[in-house]
N, C-alpha and C positions, 0 to 999 in steps of 0.2 A: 286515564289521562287523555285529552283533546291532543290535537293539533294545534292549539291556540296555548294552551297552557305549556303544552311541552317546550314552545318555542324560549330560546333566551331571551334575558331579561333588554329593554331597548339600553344603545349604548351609541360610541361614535360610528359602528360600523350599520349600526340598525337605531336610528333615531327615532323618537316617538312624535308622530304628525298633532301638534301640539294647534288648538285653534282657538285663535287670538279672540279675546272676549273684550276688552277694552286699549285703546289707544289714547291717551288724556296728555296734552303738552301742561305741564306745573311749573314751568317757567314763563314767568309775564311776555305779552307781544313785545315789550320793552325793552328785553334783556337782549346780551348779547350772544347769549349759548339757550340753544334750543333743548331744553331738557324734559325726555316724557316718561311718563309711566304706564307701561303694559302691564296687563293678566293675560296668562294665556292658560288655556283649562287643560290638566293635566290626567280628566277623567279615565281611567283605564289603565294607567301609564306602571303601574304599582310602582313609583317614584318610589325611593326613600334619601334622602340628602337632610343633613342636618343647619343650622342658619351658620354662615362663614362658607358656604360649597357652593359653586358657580352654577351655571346653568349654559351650558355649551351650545348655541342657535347657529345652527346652517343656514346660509343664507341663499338666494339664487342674485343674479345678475340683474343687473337694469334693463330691461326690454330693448329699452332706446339707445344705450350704450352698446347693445349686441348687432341690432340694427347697423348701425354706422359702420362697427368693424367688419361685417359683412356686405356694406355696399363700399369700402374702404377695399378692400379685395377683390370687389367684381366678382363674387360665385351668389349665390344662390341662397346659401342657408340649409337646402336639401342632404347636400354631399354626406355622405355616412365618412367617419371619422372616429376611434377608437375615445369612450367616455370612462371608462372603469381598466381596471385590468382585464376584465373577462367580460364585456361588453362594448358595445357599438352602438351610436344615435346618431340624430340628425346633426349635422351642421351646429344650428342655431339653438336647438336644443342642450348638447353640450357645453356651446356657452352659456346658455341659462346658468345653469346646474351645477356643471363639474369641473370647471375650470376658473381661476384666477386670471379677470380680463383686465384688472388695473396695471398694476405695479410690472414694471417690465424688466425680466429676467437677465441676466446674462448673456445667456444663452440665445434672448430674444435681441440684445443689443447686439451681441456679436453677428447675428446673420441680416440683423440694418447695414452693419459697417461691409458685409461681404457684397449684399445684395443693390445696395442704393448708390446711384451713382456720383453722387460729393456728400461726405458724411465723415470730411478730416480731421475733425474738430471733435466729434464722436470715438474714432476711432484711436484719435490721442488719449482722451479720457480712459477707454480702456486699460489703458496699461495701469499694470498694479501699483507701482511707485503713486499716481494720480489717484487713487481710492476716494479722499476727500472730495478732492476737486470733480470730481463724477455723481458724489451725492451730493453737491452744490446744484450741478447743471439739470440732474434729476427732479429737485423737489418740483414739485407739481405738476409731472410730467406722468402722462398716463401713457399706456401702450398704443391707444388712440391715434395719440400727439404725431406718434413715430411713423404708423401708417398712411397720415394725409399730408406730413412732411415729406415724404420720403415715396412717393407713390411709385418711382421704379424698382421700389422694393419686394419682386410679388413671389407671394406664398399659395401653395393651394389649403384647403383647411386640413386637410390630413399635416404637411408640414408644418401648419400653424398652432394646431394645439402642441405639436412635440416642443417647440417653443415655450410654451405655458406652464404654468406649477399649477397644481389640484388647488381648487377652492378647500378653503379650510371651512370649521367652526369659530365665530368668537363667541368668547367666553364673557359671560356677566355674572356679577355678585348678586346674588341671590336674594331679594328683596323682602320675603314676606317668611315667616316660621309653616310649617307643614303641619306642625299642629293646628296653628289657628285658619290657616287654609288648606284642606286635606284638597280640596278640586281646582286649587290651582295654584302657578304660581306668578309673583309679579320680579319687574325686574324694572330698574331704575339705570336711564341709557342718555348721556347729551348723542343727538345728532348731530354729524359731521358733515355740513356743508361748506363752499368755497368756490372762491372764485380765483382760478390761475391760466395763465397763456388763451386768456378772452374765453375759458370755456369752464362752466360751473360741474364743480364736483363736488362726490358724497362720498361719505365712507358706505360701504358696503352691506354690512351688515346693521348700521345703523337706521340707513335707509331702508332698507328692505321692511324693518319692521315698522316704521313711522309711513311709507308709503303704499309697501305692494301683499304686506303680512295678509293683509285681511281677504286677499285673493286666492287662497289658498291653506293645504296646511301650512303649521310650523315645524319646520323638524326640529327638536330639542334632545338633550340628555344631561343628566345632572355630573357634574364632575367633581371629584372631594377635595377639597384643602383640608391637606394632613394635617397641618399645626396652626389653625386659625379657625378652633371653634371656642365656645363658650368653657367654664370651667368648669370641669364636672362637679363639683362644689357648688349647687345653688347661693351657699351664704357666702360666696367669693366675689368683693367687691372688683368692679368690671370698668375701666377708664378705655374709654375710646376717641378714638382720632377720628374723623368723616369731614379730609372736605370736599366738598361738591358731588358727583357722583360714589364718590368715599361714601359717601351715607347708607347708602343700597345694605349692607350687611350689618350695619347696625339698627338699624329698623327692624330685621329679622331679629338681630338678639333682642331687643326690648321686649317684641312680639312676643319671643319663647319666654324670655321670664316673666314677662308677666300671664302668658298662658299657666307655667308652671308652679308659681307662684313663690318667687326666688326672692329671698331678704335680701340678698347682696345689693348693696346700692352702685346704682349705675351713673358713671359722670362720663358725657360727651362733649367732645368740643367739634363743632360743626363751623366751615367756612366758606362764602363765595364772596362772588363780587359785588352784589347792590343786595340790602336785605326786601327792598319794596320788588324786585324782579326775580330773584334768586333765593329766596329759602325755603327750598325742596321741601315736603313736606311738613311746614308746619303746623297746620292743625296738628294732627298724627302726634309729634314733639310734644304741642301743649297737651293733648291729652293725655301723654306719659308722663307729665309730670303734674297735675292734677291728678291722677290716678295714683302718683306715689311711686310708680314704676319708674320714670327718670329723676334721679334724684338731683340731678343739676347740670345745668347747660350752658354753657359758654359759648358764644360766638364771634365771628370775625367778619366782616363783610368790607374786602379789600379796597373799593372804592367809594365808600361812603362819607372817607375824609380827605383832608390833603394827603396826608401821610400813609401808605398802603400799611392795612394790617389784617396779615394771616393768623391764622392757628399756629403757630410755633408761636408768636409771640405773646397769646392768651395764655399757651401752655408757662412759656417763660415768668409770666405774670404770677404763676399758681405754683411757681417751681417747687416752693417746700412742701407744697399740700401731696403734688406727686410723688416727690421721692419719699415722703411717709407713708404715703401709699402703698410703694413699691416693697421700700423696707420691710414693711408689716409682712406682705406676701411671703419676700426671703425666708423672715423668720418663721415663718408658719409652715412654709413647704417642707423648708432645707432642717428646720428644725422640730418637723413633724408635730407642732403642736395645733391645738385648737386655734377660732379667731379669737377667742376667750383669752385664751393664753398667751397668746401673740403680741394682743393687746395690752395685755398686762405685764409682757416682758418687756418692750419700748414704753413704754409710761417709767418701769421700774426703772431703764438706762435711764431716762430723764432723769429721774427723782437722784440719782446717785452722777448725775452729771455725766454719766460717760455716753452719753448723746448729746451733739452737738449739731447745729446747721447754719449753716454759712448759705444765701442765697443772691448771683450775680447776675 
């Protein structure tokens, strides 16, 4: 056995340097959500996740964003500063990296209110009875904000990350089946941009991949959803919900069954806002349902009338088709029989009346 095989498998503590093969926005320049679709090549990775399992991407920090908090402090960027438990970096490199430079801690609010010299209005907020009234004053308030308000507030960077909480992983729903792409995987992401208190901001992780991914590796690891895969019963008819980036995991199931070659008939109802700007993927759709793999598709495109209409109200629309749906399942699971049987147990309550359906 190597040194390379003996090693463990990649996970959240050893991510797999994942390198981005495609970047493509499939929301129109029209729309009002920016929504893209990556591959990122998973060659080496001995991945195994099945379609419903997320895909866990590390992200790093905004260049410019770290910039700022370190000319916001007047140091350097050089300063060695504790980045791991059992390691030390630069300055400016641990914010890349390792730290959560957005979202301002407690912790970090509490030593504005100690450190800055009028910050009463802040320091009220704090008190716990106020909870609400602090994530009011909050929203779209970055740690940024606090530093070039508050400029007699100074930190050096060793004090300043102790302030900070670890960069995490987000998690995305897993876009594509492993069978039909063993070398990669895709993932279906809206970027989160905005504009608040005159200065534009991004989600994190969202951005990372839509702007600086291609700079670098990706670090990824697959993470499992216990109770939200396929039915291990290929002939198990499959009704899914997907709106807007909701769609990402049913894309994968489709993939698998029809890689697998599953009778179960598959009915989605997919929802955004405009269908000429917003319907993710639909080639992909029509060609599952010319292929016989989607066997029907419902949609909702929220502002394409006067009257907003989601997916709860298509679903509402189709109420008896689902709950006989649902029914059939009951009695097939709970009642151990075939879909043969199943089907011919609710036909026969029909025929004898003792099925009844009322739809409101």
């Amino acid at each position: 056995m190597t040194a390379e095989t003996a090693k463990p498998p990649y996970s959240r503590t050893r991510p797999f340097p994942g390198k981005l093969l495609v970047n493509r926005r499939i929301s129109s320049e029209d729309s009002g959500k920016e929504t893209r679709h990556f591959e990122i090549s998973i060659v080496g990775s001995s991945f195994h996740y099945e379609p419903g399992d997320s895909m866990a991407v590390y992200p790093s920090n905004d260049p410019q964003l770290v910039n700022e908090i370190i000319q916001a402090l007047g140091v350097s960027g050089n300063e060695t500063v504790p980045a791991t438990k059992t390691e030390s970096a630069p300055f400016r490199e641990a914010l890349l990296h390792n730290y959560s430079i957005t979202t301002p801690t407690p912790k970090f609010l509490k030593a504005i209110v100690e450190r800055a010299s009028a910050t009463p209005l802040l320091g009220d907020l704090l008190d716990p009875s106020r909870k609400h009234d602090l994530q009011q004053y909050l929203w779209g308030m970055e740690v940024i904000d606090f530093l070039v308000d508050h400029p007699s507030a100074r930190f050096t960077p060793t004090e300043f990350v102790a302030l900070l909480s670890k960069l995490q992983p987000r998690l995305y729903s897993i876009a594509s089946s492993l069978r039909l792409y063993p070398d990669e995987v895709h993932l279906m992401v809206d970027v989160i941009r905005y504009e608040s208190h005159g200065r534009m901001r991004a989600g994190v992780a969202s951005a990372f991949l839509a702007d600086r991914a291609n700079d670098g590796p990706v670090p990824i690891y697959p993470a499992v959803a216990k109770h939200f895969h396929l039915p291990e019963n290929p002939d198990t008819a499959v009704i899914m919900v997907g709106p807007g980036t909701g769609l990402a995991p049913f894309r994968a199931f489709l993939q698998e069954r029809q890689a697998i070659g599953a009778c179960g008939r598959n009915w989605l109802f997919f929802g955004s806002q405009r269908e000429a700007c917003d319907f993710s993927y639909r080639a992909d759709l029509e060609r599952f349902k010319a292929d016989g793999v989607l066997t029907r598709l419902d949609t909702a495109f929220s502002r394409d009338q006067a009257q907003k209409m989601y997916v709860q109200h298509r679903m509402l629309e189709n109420a008896a088709e689902i709950f006989d749906a649902a029914l059939r399942r009951i009695v097939r699971e709970q009642g151990g029989k075939s879909v043969e049987e199943a089907n011919a147990y609710i036909e026969k309550l029909k025929t004898d009346k003792r099925y009844k359906r009322d739809v409101y």
